[in-house]
C-alpha positions as CSV (number, residue, x, y, z in Angstrom):
1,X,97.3,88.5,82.9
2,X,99.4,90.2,80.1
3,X,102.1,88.0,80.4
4,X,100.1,84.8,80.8
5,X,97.8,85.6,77.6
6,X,101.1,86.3,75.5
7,X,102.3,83.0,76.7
8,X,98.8,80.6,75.8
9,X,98.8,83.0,72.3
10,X,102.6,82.0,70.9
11,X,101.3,78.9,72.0
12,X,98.2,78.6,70.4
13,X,99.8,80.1,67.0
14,X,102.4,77.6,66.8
15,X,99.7,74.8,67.5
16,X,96.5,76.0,66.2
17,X,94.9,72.2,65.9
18,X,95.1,72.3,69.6
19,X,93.3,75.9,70.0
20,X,90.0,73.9,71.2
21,X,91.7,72.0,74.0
22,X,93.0,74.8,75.3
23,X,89.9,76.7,75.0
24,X,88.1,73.7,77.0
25,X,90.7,73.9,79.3
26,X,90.6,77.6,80.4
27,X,87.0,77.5,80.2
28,X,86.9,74.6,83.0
29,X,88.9,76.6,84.9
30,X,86.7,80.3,84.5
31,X,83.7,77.9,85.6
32,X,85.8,76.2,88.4
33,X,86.7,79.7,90.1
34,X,83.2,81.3,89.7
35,X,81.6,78.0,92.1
36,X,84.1,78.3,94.5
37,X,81.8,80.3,96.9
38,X,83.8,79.5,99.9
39,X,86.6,81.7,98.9
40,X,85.2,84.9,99.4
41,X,82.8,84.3,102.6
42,X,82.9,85.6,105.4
43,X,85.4,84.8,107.9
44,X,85.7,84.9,111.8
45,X,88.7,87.4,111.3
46,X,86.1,89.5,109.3
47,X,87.1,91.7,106.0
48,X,88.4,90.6,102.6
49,X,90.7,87.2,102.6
50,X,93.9,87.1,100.7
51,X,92.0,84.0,99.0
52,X,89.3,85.7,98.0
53,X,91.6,88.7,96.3
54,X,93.8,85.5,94.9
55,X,90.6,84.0,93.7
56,X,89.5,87.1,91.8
57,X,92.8,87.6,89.9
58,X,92.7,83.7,89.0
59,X,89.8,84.5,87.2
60,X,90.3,87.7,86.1
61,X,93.4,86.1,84.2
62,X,91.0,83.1,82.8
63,X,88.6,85.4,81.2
64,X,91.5,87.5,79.4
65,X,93.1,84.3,78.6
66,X,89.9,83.1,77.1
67,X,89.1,86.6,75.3
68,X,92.7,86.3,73.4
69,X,92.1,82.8,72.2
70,X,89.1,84.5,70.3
71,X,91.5,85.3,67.7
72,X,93.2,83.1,64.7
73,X,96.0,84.1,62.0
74,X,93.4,85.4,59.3
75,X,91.6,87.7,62.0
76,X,95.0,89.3,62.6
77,X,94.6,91.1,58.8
78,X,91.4,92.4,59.5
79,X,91.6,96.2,59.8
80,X,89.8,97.9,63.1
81,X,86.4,99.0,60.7
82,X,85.9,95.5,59.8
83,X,86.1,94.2,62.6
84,X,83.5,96.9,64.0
85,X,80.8,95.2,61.0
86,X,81.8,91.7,60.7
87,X,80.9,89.3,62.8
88,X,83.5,87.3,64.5
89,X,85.6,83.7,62.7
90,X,84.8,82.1,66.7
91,X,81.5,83.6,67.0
92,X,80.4,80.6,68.5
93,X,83.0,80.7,71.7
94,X,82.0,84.7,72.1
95,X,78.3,83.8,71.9
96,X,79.2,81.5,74.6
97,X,81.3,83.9,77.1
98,X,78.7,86.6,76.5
99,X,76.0,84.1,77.9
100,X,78.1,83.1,80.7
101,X,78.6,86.8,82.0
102,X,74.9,87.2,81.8
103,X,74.2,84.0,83.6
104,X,76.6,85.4,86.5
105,X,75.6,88.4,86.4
106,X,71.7,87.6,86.4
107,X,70.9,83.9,87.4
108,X,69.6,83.7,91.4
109,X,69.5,80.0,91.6
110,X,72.8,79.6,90.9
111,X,74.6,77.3,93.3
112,X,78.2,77.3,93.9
113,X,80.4,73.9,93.9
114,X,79.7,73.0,97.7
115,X,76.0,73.0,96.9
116,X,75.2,76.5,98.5
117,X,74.3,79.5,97.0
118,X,76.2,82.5,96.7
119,X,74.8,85.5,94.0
120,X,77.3,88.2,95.2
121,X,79.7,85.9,94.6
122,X,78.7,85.1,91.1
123,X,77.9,88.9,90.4
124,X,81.3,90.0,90.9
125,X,82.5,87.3,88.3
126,X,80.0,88.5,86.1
127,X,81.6,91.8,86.5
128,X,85.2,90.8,85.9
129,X,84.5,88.9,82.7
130,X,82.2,91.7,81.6
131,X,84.7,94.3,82.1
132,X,87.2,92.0,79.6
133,X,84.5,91.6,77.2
134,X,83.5,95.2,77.3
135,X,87.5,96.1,75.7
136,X,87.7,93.0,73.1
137,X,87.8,94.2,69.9
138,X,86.4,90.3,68.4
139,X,82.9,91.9,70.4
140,X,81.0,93.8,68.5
141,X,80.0,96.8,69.0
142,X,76.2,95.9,69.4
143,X,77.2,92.9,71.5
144,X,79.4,95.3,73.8
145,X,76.2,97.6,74.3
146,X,74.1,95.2,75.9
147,X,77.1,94.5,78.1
148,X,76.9,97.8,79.4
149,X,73.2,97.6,79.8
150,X,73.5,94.3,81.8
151,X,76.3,96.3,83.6
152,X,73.9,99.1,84.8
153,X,71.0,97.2,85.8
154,X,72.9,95.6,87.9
155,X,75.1,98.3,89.8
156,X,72.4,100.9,89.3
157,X,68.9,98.7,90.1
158,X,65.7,100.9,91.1
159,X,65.7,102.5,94.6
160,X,62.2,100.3,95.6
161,X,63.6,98.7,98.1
162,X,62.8,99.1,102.2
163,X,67.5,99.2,102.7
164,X,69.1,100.2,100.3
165,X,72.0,98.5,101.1
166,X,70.6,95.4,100.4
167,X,69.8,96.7,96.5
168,X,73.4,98.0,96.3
169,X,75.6,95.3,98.1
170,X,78.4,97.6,99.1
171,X,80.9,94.8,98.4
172,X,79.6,94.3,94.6
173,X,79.2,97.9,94.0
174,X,82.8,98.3,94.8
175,X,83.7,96.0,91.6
176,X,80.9,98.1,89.7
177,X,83.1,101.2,90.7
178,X,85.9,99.6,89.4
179,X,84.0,98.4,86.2
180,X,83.2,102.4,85.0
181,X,86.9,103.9,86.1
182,X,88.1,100.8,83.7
183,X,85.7,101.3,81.0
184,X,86.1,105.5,81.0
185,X,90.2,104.9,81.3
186,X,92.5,104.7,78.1
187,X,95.5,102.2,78.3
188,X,98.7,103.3,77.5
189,X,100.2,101.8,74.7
190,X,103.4,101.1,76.0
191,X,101.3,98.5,78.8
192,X,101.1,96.1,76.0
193,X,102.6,93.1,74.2
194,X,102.3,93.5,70.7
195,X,100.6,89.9,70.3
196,X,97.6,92.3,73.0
197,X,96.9,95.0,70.8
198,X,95.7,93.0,67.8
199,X,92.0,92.3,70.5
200,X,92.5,95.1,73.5
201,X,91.2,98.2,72.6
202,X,93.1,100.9,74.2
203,X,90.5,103.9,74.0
204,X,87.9,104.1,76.3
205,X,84.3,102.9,75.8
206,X,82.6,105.5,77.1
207,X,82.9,109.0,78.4
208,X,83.0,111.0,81.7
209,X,79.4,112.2,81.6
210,X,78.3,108.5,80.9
211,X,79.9,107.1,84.2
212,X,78.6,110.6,86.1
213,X,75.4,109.9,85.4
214,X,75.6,105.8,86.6
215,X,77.6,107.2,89.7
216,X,75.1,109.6,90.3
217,X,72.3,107.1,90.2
218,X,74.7,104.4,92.5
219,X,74.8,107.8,94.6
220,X,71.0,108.7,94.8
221,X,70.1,104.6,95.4
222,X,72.5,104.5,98.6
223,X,70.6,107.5,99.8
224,X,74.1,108.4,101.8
225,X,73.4,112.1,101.2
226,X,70.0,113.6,101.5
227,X,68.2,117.2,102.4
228,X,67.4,118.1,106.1
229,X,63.8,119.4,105.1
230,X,63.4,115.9,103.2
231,X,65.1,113.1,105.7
232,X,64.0,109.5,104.8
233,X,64.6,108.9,108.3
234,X,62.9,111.3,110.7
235,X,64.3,112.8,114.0
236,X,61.1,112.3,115.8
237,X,58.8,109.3,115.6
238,X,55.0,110.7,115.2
239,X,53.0,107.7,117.0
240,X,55.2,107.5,120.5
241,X,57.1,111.2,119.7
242,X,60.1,109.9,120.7
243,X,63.7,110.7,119.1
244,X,65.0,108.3,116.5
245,X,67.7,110.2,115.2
246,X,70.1,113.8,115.8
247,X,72.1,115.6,113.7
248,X,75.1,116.0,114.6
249,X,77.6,119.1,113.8
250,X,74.7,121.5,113.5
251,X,76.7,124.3,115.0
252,X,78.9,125.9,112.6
253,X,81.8,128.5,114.4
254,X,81.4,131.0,112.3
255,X,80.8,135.3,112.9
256,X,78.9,135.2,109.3
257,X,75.3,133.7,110.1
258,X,74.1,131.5,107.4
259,X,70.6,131.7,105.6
260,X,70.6,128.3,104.4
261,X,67.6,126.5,106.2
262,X,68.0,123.4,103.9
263,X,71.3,122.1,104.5
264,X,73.0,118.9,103.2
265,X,73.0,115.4,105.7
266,X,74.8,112.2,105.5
267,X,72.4,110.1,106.7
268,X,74.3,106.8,107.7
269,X,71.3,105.1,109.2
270,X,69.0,105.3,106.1
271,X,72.0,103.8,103.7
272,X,72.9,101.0,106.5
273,X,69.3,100.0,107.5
274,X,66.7,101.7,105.8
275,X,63.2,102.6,107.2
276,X,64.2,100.0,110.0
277,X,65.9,102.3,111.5
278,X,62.8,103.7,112.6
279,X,62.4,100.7,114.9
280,X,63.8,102.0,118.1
281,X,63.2,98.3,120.1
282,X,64.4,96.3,117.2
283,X,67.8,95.1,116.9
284,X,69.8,96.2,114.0
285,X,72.3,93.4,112.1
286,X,75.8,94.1,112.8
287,X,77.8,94.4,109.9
288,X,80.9,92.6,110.1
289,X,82.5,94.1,106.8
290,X,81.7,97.5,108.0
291,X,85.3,98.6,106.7
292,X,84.3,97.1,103.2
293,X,81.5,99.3,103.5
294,X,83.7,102.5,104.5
295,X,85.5,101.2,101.4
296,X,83.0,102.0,99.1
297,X,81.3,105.1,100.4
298,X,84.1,106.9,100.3
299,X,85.2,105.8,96.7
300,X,81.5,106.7,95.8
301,X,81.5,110.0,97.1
302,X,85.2,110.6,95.9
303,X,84.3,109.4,92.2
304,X,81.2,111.5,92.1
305,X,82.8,114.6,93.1
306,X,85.8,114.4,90.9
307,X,83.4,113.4,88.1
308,X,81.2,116.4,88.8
309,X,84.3,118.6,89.4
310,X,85.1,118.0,85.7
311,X,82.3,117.9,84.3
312,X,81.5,121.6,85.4
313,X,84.8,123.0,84.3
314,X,85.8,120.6,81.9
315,X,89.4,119.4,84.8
316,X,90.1,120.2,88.4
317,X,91.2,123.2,88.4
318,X,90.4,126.7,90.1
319,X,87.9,127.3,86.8
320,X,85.5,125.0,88.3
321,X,82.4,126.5,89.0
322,X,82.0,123.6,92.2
323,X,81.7,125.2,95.7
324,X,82.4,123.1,98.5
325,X,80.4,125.2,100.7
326,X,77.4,123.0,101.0
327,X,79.3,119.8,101.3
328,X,81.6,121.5,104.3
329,X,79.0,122.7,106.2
330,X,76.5,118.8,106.0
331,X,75.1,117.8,109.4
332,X,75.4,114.4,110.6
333,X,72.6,112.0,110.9
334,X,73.0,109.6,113.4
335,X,70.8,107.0,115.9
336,X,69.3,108.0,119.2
337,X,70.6,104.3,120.1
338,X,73.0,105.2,123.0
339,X,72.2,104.6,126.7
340,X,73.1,107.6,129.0
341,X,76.0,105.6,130.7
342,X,77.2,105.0,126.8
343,X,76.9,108.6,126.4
344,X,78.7,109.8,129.7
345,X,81.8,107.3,128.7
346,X,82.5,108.3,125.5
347,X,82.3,112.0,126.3
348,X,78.9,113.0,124.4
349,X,76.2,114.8,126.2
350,X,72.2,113.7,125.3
351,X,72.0,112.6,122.1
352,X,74.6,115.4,120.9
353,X,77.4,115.8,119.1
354,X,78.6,119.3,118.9
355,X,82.4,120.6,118.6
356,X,81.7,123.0,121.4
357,X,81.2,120.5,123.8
358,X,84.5,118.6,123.2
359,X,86.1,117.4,125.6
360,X,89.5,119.4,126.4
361,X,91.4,116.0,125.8
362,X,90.3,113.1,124.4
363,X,88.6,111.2,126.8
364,X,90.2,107.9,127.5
365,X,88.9,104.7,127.4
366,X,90.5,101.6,129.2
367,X,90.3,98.3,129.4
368,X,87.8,97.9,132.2
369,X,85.9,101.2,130.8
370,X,83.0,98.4,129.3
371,X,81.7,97.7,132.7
372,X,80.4,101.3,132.9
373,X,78.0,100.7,130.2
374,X,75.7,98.4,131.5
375,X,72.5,99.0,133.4
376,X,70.5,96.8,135.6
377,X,67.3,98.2,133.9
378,X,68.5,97.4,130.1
379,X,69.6,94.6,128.5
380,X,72.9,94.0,128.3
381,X,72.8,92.7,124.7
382,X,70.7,95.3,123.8
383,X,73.3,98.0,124.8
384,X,76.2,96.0,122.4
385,X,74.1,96.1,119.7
386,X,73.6,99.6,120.0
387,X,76.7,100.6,120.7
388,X,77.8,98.9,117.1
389,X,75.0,100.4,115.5
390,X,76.2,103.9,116.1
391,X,79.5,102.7,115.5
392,X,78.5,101.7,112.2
393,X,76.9,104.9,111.9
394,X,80.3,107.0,112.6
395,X,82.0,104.6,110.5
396,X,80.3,105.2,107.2
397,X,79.8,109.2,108.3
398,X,83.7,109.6,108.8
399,X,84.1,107.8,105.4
400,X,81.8,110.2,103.1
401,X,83.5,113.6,105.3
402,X,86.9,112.3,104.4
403,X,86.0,112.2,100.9
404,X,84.6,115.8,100.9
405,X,87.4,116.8,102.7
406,X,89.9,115.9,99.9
407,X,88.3,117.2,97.3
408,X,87.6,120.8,99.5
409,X,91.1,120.4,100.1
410,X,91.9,120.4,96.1
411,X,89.9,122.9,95.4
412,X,91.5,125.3,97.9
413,X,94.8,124.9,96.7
414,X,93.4,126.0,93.5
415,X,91.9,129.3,94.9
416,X,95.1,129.6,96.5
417,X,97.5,129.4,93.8
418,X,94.8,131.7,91.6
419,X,95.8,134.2,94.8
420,X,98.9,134.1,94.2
421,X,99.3,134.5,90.6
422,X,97.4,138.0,90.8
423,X,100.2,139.5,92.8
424,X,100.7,142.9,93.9
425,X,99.4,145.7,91.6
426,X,98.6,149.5,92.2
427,X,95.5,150.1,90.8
428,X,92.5,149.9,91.9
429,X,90.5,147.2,90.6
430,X,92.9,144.4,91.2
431,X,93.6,145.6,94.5
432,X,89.6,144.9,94.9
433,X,89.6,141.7,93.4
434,X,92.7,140.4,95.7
435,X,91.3,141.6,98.6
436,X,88.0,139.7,97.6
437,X,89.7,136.5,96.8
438,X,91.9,137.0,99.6
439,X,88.5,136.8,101.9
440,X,87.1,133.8,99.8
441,X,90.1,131.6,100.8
442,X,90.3,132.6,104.4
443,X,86.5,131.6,104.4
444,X,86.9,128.1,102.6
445,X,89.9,127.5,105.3
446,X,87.5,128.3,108.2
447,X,85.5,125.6,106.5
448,X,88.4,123.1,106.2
449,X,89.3,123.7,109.8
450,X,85.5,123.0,110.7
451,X,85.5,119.3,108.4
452,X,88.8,118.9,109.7
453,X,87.4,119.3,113.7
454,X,84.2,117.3,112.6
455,X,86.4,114.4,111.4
456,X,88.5,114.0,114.2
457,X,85.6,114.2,116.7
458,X,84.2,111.4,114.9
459,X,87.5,109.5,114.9
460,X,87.8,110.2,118.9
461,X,84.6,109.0,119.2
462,X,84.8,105.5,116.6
463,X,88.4,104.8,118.6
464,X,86.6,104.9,122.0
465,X,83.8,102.5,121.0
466,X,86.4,100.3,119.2
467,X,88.2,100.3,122.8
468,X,85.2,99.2,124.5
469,X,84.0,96.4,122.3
470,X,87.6,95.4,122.1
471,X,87.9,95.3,126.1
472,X,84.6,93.7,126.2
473,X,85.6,90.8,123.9
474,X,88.3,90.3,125.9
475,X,86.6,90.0,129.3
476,X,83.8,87.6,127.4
477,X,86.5,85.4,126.4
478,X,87.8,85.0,129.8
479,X,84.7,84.5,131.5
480,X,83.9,81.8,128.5
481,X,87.1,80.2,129.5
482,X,86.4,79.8,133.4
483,X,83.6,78.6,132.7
484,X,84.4,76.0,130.5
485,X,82.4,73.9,128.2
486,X,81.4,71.1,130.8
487,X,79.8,74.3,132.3
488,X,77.6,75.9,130.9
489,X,75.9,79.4,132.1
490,X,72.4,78.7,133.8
491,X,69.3,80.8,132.6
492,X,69.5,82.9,135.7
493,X,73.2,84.2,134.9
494,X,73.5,87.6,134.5
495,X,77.0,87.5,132.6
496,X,77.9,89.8,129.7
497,X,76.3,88.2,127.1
498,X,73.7,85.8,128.5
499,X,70.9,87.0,128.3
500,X,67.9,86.7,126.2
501,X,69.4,87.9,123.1
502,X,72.7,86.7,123.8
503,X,75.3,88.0,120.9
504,X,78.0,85.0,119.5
505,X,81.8,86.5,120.9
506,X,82.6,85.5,116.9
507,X,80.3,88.9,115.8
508,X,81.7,91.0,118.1
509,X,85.2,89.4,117.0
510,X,84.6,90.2,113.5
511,X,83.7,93.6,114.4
512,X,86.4,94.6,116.4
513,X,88.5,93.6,113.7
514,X,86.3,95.2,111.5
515,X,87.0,98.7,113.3
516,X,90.9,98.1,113.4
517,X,91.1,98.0,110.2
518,X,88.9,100.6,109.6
519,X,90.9,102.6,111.9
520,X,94.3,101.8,110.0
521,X,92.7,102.6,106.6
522,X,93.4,105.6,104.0
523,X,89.8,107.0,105.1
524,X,91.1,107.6,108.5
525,X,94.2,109.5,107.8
526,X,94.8,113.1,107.0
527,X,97.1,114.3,104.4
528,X,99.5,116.4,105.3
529,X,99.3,119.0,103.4
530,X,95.9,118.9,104.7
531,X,96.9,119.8,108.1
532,X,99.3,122.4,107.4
533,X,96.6,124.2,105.0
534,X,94.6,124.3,108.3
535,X,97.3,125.5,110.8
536,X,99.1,128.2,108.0
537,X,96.5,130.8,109.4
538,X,97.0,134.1,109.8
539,X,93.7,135.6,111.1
540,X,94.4,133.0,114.1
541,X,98.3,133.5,115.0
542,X,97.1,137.3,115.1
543,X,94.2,136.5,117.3
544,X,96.3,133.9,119.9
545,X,99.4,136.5,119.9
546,X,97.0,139.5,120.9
547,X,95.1,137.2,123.4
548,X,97.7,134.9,124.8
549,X,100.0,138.1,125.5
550,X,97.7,140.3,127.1
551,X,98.5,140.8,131.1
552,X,94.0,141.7,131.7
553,X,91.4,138.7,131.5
554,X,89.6,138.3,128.6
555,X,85.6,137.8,128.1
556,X,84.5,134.3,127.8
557,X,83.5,134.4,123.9
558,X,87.3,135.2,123.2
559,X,88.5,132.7,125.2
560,X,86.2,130.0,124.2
561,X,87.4,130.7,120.9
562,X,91.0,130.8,122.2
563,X,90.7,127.7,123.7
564,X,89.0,125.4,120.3
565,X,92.0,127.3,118.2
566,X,94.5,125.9,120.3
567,X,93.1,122.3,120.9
568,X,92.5,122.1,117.3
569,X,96.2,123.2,116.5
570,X,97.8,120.9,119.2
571,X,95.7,118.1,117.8
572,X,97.5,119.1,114.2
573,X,100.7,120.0,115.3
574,X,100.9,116.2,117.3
575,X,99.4,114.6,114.4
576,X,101.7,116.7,111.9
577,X,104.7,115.3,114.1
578,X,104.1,111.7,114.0
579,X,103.3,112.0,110.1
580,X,106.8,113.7,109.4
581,X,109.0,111.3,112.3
582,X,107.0,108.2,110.6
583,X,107.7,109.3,107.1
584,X,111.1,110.0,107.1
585,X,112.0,106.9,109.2
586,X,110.3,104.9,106.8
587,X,112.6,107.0,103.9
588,X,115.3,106.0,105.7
589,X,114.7,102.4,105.6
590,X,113.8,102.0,102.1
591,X,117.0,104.3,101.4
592,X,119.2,101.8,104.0
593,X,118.0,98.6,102.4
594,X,118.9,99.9,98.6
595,X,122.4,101.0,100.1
596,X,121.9,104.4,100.0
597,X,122.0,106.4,102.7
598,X,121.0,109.8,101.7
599,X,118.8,112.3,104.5
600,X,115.3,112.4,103.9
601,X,113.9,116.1,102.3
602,X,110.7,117.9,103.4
603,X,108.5,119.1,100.7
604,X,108.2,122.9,100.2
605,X,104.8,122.8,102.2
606,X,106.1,121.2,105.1
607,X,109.4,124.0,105.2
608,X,106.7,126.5,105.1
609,X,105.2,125.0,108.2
610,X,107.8,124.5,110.0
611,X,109.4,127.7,109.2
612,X,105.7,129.3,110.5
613,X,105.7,127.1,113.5
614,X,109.5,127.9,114.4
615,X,108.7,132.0,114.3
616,X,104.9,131.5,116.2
617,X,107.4,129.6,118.9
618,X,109.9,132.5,118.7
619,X,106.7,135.2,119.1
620,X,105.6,133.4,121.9
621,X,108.7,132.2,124.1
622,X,109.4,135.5,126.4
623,X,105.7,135.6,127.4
624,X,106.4,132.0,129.3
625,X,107.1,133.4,132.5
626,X,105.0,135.6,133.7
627,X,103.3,137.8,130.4
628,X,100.2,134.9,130.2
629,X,96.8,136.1,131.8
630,X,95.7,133.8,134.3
631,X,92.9,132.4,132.2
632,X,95.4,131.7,129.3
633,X,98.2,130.3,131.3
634,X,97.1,126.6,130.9
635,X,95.8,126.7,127.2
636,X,99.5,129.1,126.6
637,X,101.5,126.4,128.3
638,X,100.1,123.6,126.3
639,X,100.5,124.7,123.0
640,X,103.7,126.3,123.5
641,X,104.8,122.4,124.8
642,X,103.6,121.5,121.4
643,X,105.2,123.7,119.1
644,X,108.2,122.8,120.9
């Protein structure tokens, strides 16, 4: 955009008597792009199109090429206060781009150029061109306010309606996201032209508590996080006292029993359907962009934290007076949607979801695992369709305790480092307060091992359903094809999908692709240093030495808690593995192709792990003949095979 708006402006000042033709010309093209509907619809493939992201930046270029021709020669020698009380020399044209944006961002019966219409389409224009308007300095500053106020009616409308995802289209809320970090965001000086800074203003339009407060609304309108003792969506139904929904994760494994009674949820099912999710016999619509819609929950719940982070310290740092406490320890909402043969394939017991009744390994799902879900006495239809619902439902929960989890994550690296700078001293009172902070990070990493667990229980769970649509859609497609389309399958076949609510192979398509990429997406990977935050523990290497070395059995509470220490650290230590091989092989590529052909380094966390993991292995090795207790000898054998 920079470099095409320098270009049309040396242009334009070298030929100012054709400034209205060009105008005219880029203003064709701005309404051109915002009809062309198609371009961002969805597809069988499912997710965003490179069209649709090519189509954006087409007119995101327009509108900036547009806002520059606003200027002329005698506007340049107007001083910045000025320009703040005089009205604009081409009034006229920013009269006319300032009605456009509202007519995008507000008009319902507009139709796009193939006679359809398409509002989120429009919307998302609306909030491009308003985001350019919002920095040009030929606005003024009155004009630029009802910008803004267009701006939050639409990304922040009332919470009235029955889903809130309909009010807050996940796909256009994402743009409104991007609209406050643009507006609250400086621009370096050094990113322009100097033809640019004469209409960009650099400094940002409003402040940090002015976008907390929209995010926080954007936040209470989803509904994504809400109090157990005041659930939109309740467990039981009243009239039939059946279950609707569980929570999930309600177990905590801690020695220190909690008084809190009123704990925080994410409550998936309320943000993706709303009260319809009280409908146990009613279908609920797929959603075929449910990665979009991970998308966005995550960068909502990420923004609002790091907003609120600052705004209660004034930066992220260890200062802040945030706990993560009650965002570690939120139980998961999710449908009672799952038949019991569902339940029994992917590992869960009734309608539960606890850590403690994990599966030792992951439970694997095959190809032919589908045919296990379906039940003479249900419909098979029915069974898909729930069997997405709840995997929309892990989606969306896996998304908002990913974003927790970084932001946890931060703010233990801060208590850490605030350990380490008290240091060693002799007297008494700082002896105190290190042993207290000392006990205040080894109980915020308890609580990053337990979001850590909860995450990856999800992720074992949203991989499994992804294998079984995925095998599914594969069988249906064979069966379509030997069938053929001369034959067609009678009313009395009892096939996959025919039945009486039969489900198109193109939705389950879109949502198996959906779910890769999902799968493949920042909200489903770890960091690193995550990981090794988690695993650099030094209440649990004492407890597995003294336990795993002992020649007596031990009592079944030590070795349940044995045995969740030392999945959970094989888990890491595998994941951990693949992360470093992957990384540095990648290094090494990147370093190969530029002709350079130096080793890849760790970073000084990783050494520290490694270093940890090397003496653990070392403590451990001459107890691998005989000095493991018969009930450790499996669990012992395991991990020792994957520090190795």
């Amino acid at each position: 955009s920079c470099a095409a708006c320098r270009t049309i402006l040396l242009i334009s000042n070298k030929h100012t008597t054709n400034l209205s033709q060009i105008k005219g010309t880029v203003m064709d093209r701005l309404l051109l792009l915002a009809s062309m509907s198609a371009s961002i619809s969805p597809q069988q493939d499912g997710g965003k199109t490179d069209d649709a992201i090519i189509s954006y930046h087409l007119f995101d270029m327009n509108c900036a090429i547009y806002i520059s021709l606003l200027q002329d020669n005698e506007q340049l020698r107007y001083n910045d206060s000025d320009r703040e009380s005089n009205a604009p020399i081409n009034g006229n044209s920013a009269t006319e781009l300032l009605i456009l944006c509202q007519k995008f961002l507000f008009a319902t019966d507009y139709l796009s150029s193939e006679g359809t219409s398409n509002p989120e389409h429009r919307v998302i224009c609306g909030i491009i061109l308003a985001s350019r308007l919002l920095r040009c300095k030929f606005i003024l500053r009155s004009e630029r306010g009802n910008i803004w106020n267009w701006m939050m009616s639409v990304i922040t409308p009332a919470p009235t309606t029955t889903a809130p995802i309909q009010a807050l289209n996940p796909v256009v809320a994402q743009w409104g996201l991007s609209f406050l970090n643009f507006a609250s965001s400086p621009i370096a000086d050094n990113s322009f032209h100097p033809e640019m800074t004469e209409f960009v203003d650099a400094n940002s339009v409003c402040g940090h508590s002015d976008v907390f407060n929209q995010v926080n609304k954007m936040l209470a309108t989803a509904a994504v996080i809400q109090m157990e003792d005041s659930l939109l969506i309740p467990l039981r139904q009243e009239a039939s006292n059946e279950n609707i929904t569980f929570l999930a994760y309600s177990h905590v494994p801690q020695k220190k029993k909690t008084s809190e009674t009123n704990s925080m949820v994410i409550s998936s099912p309320y943000f993706l359907y709303g009260k319809r999710s009280e409908d146990l016999g009613e279908p609920k619509p797929s959603l075929s962009a449910i990665d979009q819609v991970a998308d966005y929950v995550y960068d909502l719940v990420d923004r609002y934290l790091e907003l609120g982070r600052i705004r209660s310290s004034g930066a992220l740092s260890s200062t802040s007076s945030w706990n993560p406490r009650g965002w570690l320890l939120a139980k998961i909402q999710l449908p009672c949607c799952l038949s019991q043969p569902t339940m029994k394939v992917l590992g869960m017991k009734n309608n539960s979801l606890e850590l403690e009744h994990e599966p030792k390994a992951n439970a694997h799902i095959n190809p032919e695992s589908w045919k296990l879900l379906f039940s003479p006495i249900v419909s098979n239809a029915v069974i898909v369709r729930s069997l997405i619902e709840f995997l929309s439902c892990i989606v969306v929960s896996i998304s908002v305790s990913s974003a927790v989890l970084k932001h946890a994550h931060d703010h233990f690296s801060q208590e850490e480092i605030q350990l380490t700078e008290m240091g060693e001293s002799d007297s008494d009172d700082a002896q105190k307060k290190r042993k207290k902070k000392q006990k205040q990070v080894e109980a915020l990493r308890k609580l990053l091992q337990f979001q850590v667990n909860k995450v990856v229980s999800m992720q074992r769970v949203c991989r499994n359903i992804y294998q079984l649509l995925n095998g599914l859609h594969f069988a249906a497609c064979k069966q379509r094809l030997s069938i053929g389309p001369e034959k067609p399958p009678s009313a009395h076949n009892n096939g996959i999908l025919h039945d009486r609510r039969r489900i198109p192979l193109a939705e389950i398509q879109s949502l198996v692709t959906a779910a890769e990429s999902f799968l493949n997406s920042r909200m489903n990977k770890f960091d690193s240093s995550i990981m090794w935050s988690c695993i650099l523990d030094d209440v649990d290497d004492a407890f597995l030495l003294e336990t795993m070395t002992k020649t007596s059995s031990i009592d079944e509470q030590l070795l349940s808690r044995q045995q969740q220490i030392i999945h959970f650290r094989i888990h890491i230590l595998r994941y951990l593995q693949h992360n470093l091989t992957s990384n540095n092989k990648q290094k090494r590529l990147h370093g190969q192709a530029w002709g350079n052909n130096t080793p890849a380094t760790f970073n000084d966390l990783s050494l520290l792990g490694i270093s940890r993991v090397y003496q653990f292995l070392m403590s451990l090795t001459p107890c691998l003949s005989s000095n493991f207790s018969e009930s450790t000898s499996e669990e012992g054998r395991l991990y020792l095979s994957a520090l190795y």
